[in-house]
C-alpha positions as CSV (number, residue, x, y, z in Angstrom):
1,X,4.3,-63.1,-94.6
2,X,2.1,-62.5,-97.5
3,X,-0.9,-62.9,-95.6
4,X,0.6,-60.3,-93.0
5,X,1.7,-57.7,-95.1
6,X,-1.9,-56.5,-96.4
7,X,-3.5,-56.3,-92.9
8,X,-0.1,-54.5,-92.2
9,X,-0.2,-52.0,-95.2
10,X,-4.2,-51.3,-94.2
11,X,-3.7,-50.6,-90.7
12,X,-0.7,-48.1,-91.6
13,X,0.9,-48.7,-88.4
14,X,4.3,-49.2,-90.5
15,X,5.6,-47.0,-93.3
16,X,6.7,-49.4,-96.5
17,X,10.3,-49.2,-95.6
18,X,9.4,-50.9,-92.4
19,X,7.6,-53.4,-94.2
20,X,10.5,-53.8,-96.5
21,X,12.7,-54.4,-93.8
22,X,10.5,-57.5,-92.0
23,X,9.8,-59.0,-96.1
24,X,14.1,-58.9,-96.5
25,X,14.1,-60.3,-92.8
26,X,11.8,-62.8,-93.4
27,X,13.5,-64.2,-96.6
28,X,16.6,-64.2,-95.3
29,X,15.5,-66.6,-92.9
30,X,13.3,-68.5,-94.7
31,X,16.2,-69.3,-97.2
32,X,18.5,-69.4,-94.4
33,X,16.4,-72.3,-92.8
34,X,16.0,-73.7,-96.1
35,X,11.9,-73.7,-95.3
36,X,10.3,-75.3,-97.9
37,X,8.0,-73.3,-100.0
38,X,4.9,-75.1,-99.0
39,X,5.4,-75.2,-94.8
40,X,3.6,-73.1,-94.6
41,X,3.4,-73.4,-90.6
42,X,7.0,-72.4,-90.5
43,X,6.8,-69.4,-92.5
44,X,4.2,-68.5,-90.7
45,X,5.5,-68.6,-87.5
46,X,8.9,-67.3,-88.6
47,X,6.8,-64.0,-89.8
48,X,4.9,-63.7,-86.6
49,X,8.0,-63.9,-84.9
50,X,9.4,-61.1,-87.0
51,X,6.1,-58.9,-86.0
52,X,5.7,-59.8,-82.3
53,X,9.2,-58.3,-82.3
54,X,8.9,-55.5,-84.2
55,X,5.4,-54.6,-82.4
56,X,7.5,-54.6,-79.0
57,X,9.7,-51.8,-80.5
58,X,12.6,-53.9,-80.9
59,X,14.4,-53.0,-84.1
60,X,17.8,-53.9,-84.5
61,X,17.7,-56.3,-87.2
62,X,20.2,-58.8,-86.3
63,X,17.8,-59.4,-82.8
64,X,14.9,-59.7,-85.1
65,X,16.6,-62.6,-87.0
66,X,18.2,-64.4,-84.2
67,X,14.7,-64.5,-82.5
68,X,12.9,-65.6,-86.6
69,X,15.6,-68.4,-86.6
70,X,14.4,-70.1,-83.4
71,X,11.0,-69.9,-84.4
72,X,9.3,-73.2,-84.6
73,X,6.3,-74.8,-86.1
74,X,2.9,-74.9,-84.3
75,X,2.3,-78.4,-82.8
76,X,-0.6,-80.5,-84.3
């Protein structure tokens, strides 16, 4: 997520409570998951989850974390 959030915050698509909301979203899952803090592959996909949801207009917050908590890991 903290690779996402600058391109996010430069393209001003999103206002910072927006932003806010996918960061709390994000941890919330990541500590739910109990990803460690150097899979980096999982946290990345659980943010991109977050964002392909939020770039379809969907957000209701408790859809947005059902859909981060199934996120899984790219294959090698």
């Amino acid at each position: 997520m903290l690779s996402i959030i600058p391109d996010l915050e430069s393209r001003g698509t999103f206002t910072p409570d927006e932003i806010s909301m996918m960061q709390v979203i994000y941890l919330s899952v990541c500590a739910e998951r109990r990803v460690a803090l150097d899979d980096h592959a999982t946290r990345e996909a659980i943010a991109h989850a977050i964002l392909h949801e939020v770039e379809l207009g969907n957000w209701d917050v408790t859809a947005i974390s059902e859909v981060a908590r199934a996120a899984k890991r790219p294959a090698s």
